[in-house]
SEDOVO-31758 format. One record per residue (C-alpha): chain; x, y, z. Coordinates in nm, 4 decimals. Each point is the difference from the previous one (the first is absolute). Example, Ala and Ser with C-alpha at 12.3 -4.5 7.8 and 13.67 -1.06 7.14 Angstrom:
<atom><chain>A</chain><x>1.2300</x><y>-0.4500</y><z>0.7800</z></atom>
<atom><chain>A</chain><x>0.1370</x><y>0.3440</y><z>-0.0660</z></atom>
//
This chain:
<atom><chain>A</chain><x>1.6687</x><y>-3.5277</y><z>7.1820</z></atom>
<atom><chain>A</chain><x>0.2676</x><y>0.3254</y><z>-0.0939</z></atom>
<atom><chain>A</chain><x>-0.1602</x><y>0.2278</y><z>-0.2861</z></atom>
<atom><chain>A</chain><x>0.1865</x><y>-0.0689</y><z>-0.2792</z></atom>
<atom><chain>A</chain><x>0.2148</x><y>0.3130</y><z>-0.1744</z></atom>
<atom><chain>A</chain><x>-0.0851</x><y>0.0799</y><z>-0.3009</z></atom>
<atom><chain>A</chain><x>0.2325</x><y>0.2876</y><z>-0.0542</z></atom>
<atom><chain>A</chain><x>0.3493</x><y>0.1167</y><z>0.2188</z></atom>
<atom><chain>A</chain><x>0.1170</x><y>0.3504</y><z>-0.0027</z></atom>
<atom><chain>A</chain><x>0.3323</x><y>-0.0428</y><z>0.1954</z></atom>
<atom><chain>A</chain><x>0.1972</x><y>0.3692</y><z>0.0647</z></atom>
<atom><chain>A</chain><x>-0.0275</x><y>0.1224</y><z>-0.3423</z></atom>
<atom><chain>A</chain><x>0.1181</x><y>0.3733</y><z>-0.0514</z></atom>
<atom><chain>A</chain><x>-0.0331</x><y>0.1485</y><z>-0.3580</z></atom>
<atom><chain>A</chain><x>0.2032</x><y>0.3705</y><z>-0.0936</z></atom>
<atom><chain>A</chain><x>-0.0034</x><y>0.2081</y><z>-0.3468</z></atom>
<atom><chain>A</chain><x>0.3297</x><y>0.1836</y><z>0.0514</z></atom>
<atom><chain>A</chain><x>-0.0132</x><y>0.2295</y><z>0.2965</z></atom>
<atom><chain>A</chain><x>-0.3883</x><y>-0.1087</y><z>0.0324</z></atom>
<atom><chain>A</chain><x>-0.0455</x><y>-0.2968</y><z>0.3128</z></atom>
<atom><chain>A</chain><x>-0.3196</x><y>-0.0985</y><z>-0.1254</z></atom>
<atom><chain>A</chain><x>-0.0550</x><y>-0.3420</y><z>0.1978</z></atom>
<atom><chain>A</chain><x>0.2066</x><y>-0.0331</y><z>0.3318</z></atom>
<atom><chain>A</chain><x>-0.0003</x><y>-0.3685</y><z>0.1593</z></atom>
<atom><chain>A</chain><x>-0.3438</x><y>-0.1182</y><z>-0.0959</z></atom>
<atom><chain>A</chain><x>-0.1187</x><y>-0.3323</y><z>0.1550</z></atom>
<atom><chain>A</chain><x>-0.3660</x><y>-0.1739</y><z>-0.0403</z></atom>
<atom><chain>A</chain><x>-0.1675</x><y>-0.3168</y><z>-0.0297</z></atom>
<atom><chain>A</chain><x>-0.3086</x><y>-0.0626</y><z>-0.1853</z></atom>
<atom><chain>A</chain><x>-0.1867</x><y>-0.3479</y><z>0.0652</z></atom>
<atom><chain>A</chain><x>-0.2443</x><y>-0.1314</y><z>-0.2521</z></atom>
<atom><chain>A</chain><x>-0.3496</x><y>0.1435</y><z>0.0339</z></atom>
<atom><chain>A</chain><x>0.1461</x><y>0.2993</y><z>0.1591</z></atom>
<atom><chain>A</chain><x>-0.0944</x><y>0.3602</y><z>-0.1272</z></atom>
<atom><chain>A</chain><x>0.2656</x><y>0.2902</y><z>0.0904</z></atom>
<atom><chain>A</chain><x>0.0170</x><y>0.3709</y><z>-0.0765</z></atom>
<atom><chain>A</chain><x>0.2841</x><y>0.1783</y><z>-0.0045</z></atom>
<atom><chain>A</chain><x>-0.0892</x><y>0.3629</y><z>0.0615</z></atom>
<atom><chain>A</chain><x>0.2033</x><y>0.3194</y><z>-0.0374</z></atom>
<atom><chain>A</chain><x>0.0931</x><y>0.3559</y><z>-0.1648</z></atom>
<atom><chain>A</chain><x>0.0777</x><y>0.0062</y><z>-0.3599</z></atom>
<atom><chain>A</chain><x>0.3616</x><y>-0.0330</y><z>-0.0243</z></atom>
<atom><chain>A</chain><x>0.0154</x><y>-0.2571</y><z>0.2959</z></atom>
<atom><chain>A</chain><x>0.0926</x><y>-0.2583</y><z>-0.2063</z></atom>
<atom><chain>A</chain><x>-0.3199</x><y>-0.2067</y><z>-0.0442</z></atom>
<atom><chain>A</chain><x>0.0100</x><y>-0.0493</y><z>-0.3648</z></atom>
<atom><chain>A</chain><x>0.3492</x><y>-0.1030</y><z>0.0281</z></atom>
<atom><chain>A</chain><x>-0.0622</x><y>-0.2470</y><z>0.2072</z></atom>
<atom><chain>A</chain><x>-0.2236</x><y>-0.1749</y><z>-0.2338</z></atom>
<atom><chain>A</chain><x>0.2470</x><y>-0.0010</y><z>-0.2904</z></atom>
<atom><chain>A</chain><x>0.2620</x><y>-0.1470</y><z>0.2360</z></atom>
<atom><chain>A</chain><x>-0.2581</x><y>-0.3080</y><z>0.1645</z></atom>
<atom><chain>A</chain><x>0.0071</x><y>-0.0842</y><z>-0.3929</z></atom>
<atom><chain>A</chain><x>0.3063</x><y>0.0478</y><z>-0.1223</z></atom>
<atom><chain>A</chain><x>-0.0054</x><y>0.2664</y><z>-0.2191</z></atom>
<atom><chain>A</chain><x>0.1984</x><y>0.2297</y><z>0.2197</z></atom>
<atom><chain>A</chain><x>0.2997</x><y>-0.1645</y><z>0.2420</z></atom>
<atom><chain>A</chain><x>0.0747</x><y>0.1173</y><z>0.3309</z></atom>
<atom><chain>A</chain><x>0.3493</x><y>0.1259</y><z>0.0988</z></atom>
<atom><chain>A</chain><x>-0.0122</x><y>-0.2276</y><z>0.3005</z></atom>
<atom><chain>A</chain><x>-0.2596</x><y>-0.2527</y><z>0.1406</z></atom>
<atom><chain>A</chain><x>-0.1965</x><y>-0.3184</y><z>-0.1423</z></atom>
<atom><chain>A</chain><x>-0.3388</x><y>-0.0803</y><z>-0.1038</z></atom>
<atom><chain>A</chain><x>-0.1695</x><y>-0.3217</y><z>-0.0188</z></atom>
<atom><chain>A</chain><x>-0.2686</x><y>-0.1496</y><z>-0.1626</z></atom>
<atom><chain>A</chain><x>-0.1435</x><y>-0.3320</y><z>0.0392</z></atom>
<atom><chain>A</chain><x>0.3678</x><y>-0.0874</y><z>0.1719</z></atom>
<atom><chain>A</chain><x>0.1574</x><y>0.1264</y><z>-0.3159</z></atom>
<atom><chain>A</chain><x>0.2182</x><y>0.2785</y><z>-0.0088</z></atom>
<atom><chain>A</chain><x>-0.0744</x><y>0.2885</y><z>-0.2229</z></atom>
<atom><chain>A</chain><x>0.3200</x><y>0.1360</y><z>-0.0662</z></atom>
<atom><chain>A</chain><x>0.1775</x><y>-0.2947</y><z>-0.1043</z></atom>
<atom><chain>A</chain><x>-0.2427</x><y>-0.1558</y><z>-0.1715</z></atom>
<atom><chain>A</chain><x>0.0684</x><y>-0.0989</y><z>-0.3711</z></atom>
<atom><chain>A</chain><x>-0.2159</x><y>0.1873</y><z>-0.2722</z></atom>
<atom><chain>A</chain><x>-0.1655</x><y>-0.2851</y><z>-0.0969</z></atom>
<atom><chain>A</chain><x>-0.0858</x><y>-0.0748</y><z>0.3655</z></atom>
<atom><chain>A</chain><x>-0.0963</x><y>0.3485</y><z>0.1024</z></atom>
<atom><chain>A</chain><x>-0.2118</x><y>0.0169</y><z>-0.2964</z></atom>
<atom><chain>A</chain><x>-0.1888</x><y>-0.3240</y><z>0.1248</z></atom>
<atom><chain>A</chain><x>-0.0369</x><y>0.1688</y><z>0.3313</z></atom>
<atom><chain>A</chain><x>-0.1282</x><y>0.3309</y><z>-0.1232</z></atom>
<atom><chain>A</chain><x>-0.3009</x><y>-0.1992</y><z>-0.1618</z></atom>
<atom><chain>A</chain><x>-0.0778</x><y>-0.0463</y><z>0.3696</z></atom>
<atom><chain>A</chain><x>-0.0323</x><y>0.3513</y><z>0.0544</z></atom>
<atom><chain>A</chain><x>-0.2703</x><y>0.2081</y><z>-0.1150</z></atom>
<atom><chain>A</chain><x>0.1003</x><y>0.3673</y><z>-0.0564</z></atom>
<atom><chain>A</chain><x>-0.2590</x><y>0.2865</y><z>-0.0047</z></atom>
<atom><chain>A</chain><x>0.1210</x><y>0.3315</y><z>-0.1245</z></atom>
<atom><chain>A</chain><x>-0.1499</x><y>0.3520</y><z>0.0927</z></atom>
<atom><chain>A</chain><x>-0.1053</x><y>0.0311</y><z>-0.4027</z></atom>
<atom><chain>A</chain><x>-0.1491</x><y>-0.4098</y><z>-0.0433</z></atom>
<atom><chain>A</chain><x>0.3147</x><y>-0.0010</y><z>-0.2789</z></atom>
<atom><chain>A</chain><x>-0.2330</x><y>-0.1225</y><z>-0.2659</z></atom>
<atom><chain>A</chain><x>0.0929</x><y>-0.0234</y><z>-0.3572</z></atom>
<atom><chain>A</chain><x>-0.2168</x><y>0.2401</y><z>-0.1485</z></atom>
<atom><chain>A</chain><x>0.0490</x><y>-0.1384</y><z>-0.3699</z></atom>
<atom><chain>A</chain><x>-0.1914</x><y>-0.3136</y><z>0.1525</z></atom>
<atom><chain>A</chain><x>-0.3052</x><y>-0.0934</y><z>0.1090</z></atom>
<atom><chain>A</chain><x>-0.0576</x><y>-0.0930</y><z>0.3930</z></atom>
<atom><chain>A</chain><x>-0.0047</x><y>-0.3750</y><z>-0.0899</z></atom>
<atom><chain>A</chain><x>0.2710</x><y>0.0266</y><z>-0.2978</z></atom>
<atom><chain>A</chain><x>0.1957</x><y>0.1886</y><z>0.3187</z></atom>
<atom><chain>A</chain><x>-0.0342</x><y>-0.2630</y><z>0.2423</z></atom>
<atom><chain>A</chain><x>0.0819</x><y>-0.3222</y><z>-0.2629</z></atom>
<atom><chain>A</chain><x>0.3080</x><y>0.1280</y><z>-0.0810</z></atom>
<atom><chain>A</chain><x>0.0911</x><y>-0.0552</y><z>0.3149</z></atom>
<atom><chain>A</chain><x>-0.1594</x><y>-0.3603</y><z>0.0165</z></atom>
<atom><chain>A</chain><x>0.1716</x><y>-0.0735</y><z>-0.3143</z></atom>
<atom><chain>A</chain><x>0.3545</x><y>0.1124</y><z>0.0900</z></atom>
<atom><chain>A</chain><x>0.0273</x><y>-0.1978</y><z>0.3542</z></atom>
<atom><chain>A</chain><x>-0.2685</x><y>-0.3164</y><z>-0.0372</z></atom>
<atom><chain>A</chain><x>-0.0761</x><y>-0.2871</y><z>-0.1979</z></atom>
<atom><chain>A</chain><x>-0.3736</x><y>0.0371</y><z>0.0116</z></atom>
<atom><chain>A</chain><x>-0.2171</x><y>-0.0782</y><z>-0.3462</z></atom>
<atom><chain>A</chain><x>-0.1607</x><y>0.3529</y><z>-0.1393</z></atom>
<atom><chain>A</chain><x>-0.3620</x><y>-0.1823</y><z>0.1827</z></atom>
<atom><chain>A</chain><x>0.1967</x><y>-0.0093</y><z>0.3109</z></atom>
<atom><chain>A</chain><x>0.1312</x><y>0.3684</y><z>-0.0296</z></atom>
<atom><chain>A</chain><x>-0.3371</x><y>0.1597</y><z>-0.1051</z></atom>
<atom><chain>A</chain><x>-0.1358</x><y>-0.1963</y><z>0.3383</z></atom>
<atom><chain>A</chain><x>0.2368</x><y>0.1284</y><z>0.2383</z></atom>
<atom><chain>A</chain><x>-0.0145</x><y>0.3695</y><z>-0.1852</z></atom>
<atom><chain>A</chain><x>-0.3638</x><y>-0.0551</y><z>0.0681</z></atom>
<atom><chain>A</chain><x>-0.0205</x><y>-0.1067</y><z>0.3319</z></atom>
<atom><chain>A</chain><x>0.2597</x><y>0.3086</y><z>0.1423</z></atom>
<atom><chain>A</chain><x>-0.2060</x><y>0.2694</y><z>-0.1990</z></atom>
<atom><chain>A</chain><x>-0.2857</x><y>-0.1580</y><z>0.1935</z></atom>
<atom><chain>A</chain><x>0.1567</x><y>0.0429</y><z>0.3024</z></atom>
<atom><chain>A</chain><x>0.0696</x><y>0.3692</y><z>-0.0390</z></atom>
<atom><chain>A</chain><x>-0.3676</x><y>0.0540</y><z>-0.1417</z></atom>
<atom><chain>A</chain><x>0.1601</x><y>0.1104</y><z>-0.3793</z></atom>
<atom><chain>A</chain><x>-0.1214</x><y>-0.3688</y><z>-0.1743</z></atom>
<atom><chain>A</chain><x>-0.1830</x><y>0.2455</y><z>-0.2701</z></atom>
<atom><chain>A</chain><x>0.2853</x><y>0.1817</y><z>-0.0497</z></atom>
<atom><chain>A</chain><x>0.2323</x><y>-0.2982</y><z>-0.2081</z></atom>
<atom><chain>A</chain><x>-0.0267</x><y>0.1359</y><z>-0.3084</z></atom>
<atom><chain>A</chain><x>0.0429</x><y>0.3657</y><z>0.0733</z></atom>
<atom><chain>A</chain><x>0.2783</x><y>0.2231</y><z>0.0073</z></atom>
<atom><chain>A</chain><x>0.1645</x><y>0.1487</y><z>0.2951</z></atom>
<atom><chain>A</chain><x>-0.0366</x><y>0.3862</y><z>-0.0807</z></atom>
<atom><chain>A</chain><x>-0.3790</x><y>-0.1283</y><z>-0.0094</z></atom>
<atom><chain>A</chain><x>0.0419</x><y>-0.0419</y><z>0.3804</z></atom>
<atom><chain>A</chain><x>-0.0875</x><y>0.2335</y><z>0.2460</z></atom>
<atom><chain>A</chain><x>0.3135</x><y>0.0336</y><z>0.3118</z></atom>
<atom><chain>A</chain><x>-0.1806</x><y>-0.2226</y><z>0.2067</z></atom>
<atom><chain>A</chain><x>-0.0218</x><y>-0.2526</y><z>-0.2756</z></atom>
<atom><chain>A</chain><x>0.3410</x><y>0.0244</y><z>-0.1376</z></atom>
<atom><chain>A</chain><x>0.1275</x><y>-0.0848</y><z>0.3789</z></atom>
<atom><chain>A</chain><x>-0.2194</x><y>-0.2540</y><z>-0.0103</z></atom>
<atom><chain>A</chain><x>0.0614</x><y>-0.1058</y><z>-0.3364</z></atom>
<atom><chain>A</chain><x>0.3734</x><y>-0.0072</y><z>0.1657</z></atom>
<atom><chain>A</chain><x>-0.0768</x><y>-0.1990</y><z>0.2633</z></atom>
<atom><chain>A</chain><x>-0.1538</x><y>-0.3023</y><z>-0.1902</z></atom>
<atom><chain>A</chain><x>0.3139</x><y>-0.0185</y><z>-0.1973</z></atom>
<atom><chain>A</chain><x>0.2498</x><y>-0.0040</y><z>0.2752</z></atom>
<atom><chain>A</chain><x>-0.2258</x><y>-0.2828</y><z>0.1274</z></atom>
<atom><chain>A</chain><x>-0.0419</x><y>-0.1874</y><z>-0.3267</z></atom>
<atom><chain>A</chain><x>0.3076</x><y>-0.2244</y><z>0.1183</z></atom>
<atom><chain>A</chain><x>-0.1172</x><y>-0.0665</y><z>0.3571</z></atom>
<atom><chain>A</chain><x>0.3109</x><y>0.1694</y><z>0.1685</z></atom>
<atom><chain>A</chain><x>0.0666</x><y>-0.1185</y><z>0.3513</z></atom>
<atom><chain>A</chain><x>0.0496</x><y>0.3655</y><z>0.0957</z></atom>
<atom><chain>A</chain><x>-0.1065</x><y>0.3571</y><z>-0.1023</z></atom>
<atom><chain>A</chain><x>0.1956</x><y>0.2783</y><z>-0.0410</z></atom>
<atom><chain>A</chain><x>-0.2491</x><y>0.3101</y><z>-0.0414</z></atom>
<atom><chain>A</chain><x>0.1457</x><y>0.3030</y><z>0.0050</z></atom>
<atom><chain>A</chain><x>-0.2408</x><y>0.3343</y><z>0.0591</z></atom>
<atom><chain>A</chain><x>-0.3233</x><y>-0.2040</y><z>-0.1089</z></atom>
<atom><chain>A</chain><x>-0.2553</x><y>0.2722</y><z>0.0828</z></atom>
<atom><chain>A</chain><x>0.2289</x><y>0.3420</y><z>-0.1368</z></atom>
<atom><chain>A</chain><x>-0.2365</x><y>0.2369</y><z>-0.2051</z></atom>
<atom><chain>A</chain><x>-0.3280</x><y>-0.2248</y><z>0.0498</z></atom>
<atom><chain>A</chain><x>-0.2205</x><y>0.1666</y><z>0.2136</z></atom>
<atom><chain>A</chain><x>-0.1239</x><y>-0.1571</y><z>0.3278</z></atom>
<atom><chain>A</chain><x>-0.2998</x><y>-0.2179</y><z>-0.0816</z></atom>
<atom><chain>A</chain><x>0.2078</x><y>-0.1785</y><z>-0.3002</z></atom>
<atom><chain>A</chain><x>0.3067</x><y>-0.0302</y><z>0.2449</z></atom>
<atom><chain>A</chain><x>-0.2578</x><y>-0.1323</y><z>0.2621</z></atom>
<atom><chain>A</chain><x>-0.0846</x><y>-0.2634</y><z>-0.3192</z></atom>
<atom><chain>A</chain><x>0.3650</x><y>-0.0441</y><z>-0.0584</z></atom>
<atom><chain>A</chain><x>0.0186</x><y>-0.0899</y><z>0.3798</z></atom>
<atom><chain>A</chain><x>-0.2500</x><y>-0.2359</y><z>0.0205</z></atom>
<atom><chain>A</chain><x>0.1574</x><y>-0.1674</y><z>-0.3334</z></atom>
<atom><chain>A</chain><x>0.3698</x><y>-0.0388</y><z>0.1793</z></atom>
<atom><chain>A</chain><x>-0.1990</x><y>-0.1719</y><z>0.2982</z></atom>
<atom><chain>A</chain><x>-0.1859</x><y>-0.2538</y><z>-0.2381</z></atom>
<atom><chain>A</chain><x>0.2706</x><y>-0.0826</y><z>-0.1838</z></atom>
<atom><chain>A</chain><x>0.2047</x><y>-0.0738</y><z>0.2701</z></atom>
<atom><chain>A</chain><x>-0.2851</x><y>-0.2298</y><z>0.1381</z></atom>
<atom><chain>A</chain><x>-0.0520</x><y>-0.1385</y><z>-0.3291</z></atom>
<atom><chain>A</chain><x>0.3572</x><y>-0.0549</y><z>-0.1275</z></atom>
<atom><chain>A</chain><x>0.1732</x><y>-0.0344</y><z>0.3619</z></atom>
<atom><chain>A</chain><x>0.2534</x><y>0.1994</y><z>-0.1489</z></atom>
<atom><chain>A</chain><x>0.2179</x><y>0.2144</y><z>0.2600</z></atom>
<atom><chain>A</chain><x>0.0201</x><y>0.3939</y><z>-0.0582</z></atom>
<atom><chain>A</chain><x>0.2130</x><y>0.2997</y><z>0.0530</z></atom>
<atom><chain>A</chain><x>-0.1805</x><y>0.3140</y><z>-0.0622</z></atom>
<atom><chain>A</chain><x>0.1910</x><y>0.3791</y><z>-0.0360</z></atom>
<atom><chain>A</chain><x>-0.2120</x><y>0.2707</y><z>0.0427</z></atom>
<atom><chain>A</chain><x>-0.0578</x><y>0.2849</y><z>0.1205</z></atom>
<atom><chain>A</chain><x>-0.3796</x><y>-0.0531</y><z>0.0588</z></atom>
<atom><chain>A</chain><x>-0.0316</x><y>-0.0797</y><z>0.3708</z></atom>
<atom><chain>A</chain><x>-0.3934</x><y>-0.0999</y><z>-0.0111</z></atom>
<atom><chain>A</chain><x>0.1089</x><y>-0.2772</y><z>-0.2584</z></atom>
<atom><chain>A</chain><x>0.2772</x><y>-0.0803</y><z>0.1693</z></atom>
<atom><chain>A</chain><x>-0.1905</x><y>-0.0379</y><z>0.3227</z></atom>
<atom><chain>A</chain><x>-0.2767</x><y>-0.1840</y><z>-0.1834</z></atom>
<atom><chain>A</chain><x>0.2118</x><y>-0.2547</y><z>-0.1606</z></atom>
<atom><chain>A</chain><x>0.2938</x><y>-0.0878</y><z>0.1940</z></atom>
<atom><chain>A</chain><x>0.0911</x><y>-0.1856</y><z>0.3398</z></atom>
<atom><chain>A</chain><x>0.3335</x><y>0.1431</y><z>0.0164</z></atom>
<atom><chain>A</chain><x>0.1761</x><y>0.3308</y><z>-0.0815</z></atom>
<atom><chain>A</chain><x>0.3245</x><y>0.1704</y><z>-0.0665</z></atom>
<atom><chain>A</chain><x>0.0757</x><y>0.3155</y><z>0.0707</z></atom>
<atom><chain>A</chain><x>0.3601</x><y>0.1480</y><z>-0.2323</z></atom>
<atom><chain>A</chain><x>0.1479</x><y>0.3023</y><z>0.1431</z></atom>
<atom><chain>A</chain><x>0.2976</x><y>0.1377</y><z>-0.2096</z></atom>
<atom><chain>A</chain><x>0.0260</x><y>-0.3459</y><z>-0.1384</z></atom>
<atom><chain>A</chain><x>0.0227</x><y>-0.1534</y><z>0.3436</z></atom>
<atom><chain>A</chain><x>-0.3000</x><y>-0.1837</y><z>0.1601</z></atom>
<atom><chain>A</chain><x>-0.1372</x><y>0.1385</y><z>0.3089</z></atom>
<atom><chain>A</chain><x>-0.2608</x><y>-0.2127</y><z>0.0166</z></atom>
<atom><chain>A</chain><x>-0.1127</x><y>-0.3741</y><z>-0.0513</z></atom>
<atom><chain>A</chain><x>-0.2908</x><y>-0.1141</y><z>0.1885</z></atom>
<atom><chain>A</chain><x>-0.3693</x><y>-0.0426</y><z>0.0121</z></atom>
<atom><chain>A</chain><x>-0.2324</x><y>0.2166</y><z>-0.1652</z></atom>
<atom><chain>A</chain><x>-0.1809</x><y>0.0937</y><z>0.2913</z></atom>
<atom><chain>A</chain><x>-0.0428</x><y>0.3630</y><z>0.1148</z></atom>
<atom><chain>A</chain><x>0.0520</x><y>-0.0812</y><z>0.3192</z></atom>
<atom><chain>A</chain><x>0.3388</x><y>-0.1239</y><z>-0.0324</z></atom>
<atom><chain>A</chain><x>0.1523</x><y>0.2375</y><z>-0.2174</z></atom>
<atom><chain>A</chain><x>0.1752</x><y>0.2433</y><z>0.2336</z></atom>
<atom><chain>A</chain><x>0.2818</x><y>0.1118</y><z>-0.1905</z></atom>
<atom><chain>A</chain><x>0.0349</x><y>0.3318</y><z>-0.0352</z></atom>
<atom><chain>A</chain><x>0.0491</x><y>-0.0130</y><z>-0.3987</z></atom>
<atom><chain>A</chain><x>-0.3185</x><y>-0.2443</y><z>-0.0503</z></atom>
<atom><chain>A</chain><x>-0.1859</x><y>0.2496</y><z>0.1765</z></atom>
<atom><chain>A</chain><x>0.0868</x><y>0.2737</y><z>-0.1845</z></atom>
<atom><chain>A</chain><x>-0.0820</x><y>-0.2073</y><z>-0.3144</z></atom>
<atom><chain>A</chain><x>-0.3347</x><y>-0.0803</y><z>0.1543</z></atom>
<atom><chain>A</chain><x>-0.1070</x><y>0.3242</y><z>0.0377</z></atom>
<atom><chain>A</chain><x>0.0934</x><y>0.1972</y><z>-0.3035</z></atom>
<atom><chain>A</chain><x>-0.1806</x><y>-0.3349</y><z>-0.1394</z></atom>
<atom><chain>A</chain><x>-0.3013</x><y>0.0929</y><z>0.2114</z></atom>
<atom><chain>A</chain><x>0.0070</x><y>0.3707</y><z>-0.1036</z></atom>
<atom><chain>A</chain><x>0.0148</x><y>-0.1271</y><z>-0.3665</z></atom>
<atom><chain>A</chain><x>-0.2881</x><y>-0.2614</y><z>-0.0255</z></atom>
<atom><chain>A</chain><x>-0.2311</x><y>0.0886</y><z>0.3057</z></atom>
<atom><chain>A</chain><x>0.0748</x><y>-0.3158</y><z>0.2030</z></atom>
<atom><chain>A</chain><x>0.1547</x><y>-0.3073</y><z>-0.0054</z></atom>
<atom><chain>A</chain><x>-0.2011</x><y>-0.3351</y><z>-0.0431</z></atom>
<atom><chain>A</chain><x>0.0920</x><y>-0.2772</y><z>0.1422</z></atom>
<atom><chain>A</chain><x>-0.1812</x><y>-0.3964</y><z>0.0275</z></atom>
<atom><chain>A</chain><x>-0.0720</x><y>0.1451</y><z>0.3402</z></atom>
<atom><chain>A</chain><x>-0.1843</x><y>0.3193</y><z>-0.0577</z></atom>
<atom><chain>A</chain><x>-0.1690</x><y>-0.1753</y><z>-0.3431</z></atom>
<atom><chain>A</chain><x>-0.1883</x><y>-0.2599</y><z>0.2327</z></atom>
<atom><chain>A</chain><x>-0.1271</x><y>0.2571</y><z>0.2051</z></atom>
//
C-alpha cells in the first residue's frame, strides 16, 4: 500500500521585489515522516514555512494539504486546517501576561468544544509530555530557554496537529538541552504520529531526528534525499557538513549513537 501525502509542495517560487527568495520548490511529506530542510540564513527556510501555512503566498506554484489546496482555500477553511498544524517559533511565542496553562487554554478555548475538566486534562497531559507538568501555574519569564521552548512545544501540541512546523527549535540552547529538545521531537512524533518539518541550522539535530533532508541553495533545492552521509555527495551539502563539523565537533547520527 502507497504512503499516503500528507503535504504537496508543487513548483512554488516566492520573490520580495528584486529578491528570488524560493525558485520552483517541490516536496512531499507522508504521514509519520520527519524532514529537515537545511541551509544558509537567507536561503529561504523560514519562508517556506509561512508559505506551507498560508500566511505568505507564492508568486507561482501550489501547496497541498490533506488534498486541500492552500492558496485557495476559504478563511474559514484554512483556519480549520491550520489547527492541524502545529507551529513552533524560534522564541516559544508565549504570552508572557499568562501563565503556561492560562497560555495554552486560550488556545483550547478559541478552536474546541471541550468542558474546562477536559481542557485542564489535555493541558495536563502535553506539559507531561514535555516534562514542564509543575510548571501550570507559573509564568513564562519564570522559565529558563530550554523550558520556554519546551513550554512552546506543549502548546503547539495541545491540539494534536497532524503535522509540525518547527522552525530553529534548538537556536541559543546549548547542546545538552538541544540534545533534550531532540529526543522530545522524536517522542512526540512516536507518541502523537504527527509528521514534521524541521528548519535548522543544527546539523546533529537534524541528523538525529529526521529520515529525510533538504538542502536550499539561493532559494533553490539542491538536495532532497536520505539523511545518510554516505549519500550526500553534493558539493553544497558537503560544504554544509563540514563547516557543521568544524562548529559542533562531529556529527551524530542513529549510526554512530549505537556504536
Amino acid at each position: 500500500m502507497a504512503e499516503r501525502s500528507l503535504l504537496e509542495v508543487r513548483n512554488v517560487s516566492k520573490s520580495f521585489g528584486d529578491l528570488h527568495v524560493l525558485k520552483d520548490i517541490s516536496f512531499e511529506l507522508h504521514e509519520g515522516q520527519t524532514l529537515a530542510v537545511l541551509g544558509k540564513s537567507g536561503t529561504g527556510k523560514s519562508v517556506l514555512l509561512k508559505v506551507l501555512v498560508g500566511l505568505l503566498y507564492p508568486d507561482k506554484g501550489e501547496v497541498y494539504f490533506h488534498g486541500k489546496h492552500i492558496q485557495t482555500a476559504t478563511e474559514h477553511d484554512l483556519n480549520d486546517l491550520r489547527k492541524e498544524i502545529g507551529f513552533l517559533f524560534q522564541s516559544a511565542a508565549l504570552f508572557d501576561s499568562m501563565t503556561i496553562g492560562e497560555n495554552m487554554n486560550l488556545i483550547l478555548s478559541k478552536h474546541t468544544k471541550m468542558t474546562l475538566d477536559e481542557r485542564v486534562a489535555r493541558i495536563t497531559e502535553s506539559l507531561t509530555m514535555v516534562g514542564l507538568e509543575e510548571k501550570i501555574d507559573e509564568m513564562p519569564s519564570m522559565l529558563s530557554g530550554g523550558q520556554r521552548k519546551r513550554a512552546g512545544l506543549a502548546r503547539s501540541i495541545v491540539l494534536r496537529p497532524k503535522l509540525m512546523l518547527y522552525d530553529e527549535p534548538t537556536t541559543g540552547l546549548d547542546p545538552i538541552t538541544a540534545a533534550q529538545i531532540a529526543e522530545l521531537i522524536l517522542s512526540l512524533q512516536k507518541n502523537l504520529k504527527t509528521a514534521s518539518i524541521v528548519v535548522t541550522h543544527d546539523l546533529p539535530t537534524a541528523f538525529r531526528v529526521c529520515d529525510r533532508m533538504i538542502l536550499l541553495q539561493e532559494g533553490t533545492k539542491v538536495y532532497d534525499g536520505e539523511a545518510d552521509l554516505k549519500k550526500m555527495t553534493h558539493s553544497h551539502l558537503q560544504d554544509f557538513i563540514e563547516a557543521a563539523k568544524i562548529g559542533h565537533g562531529s556529527i551524530q547520527t542513529d549510526e554512530t549513537v549505537a556504536k
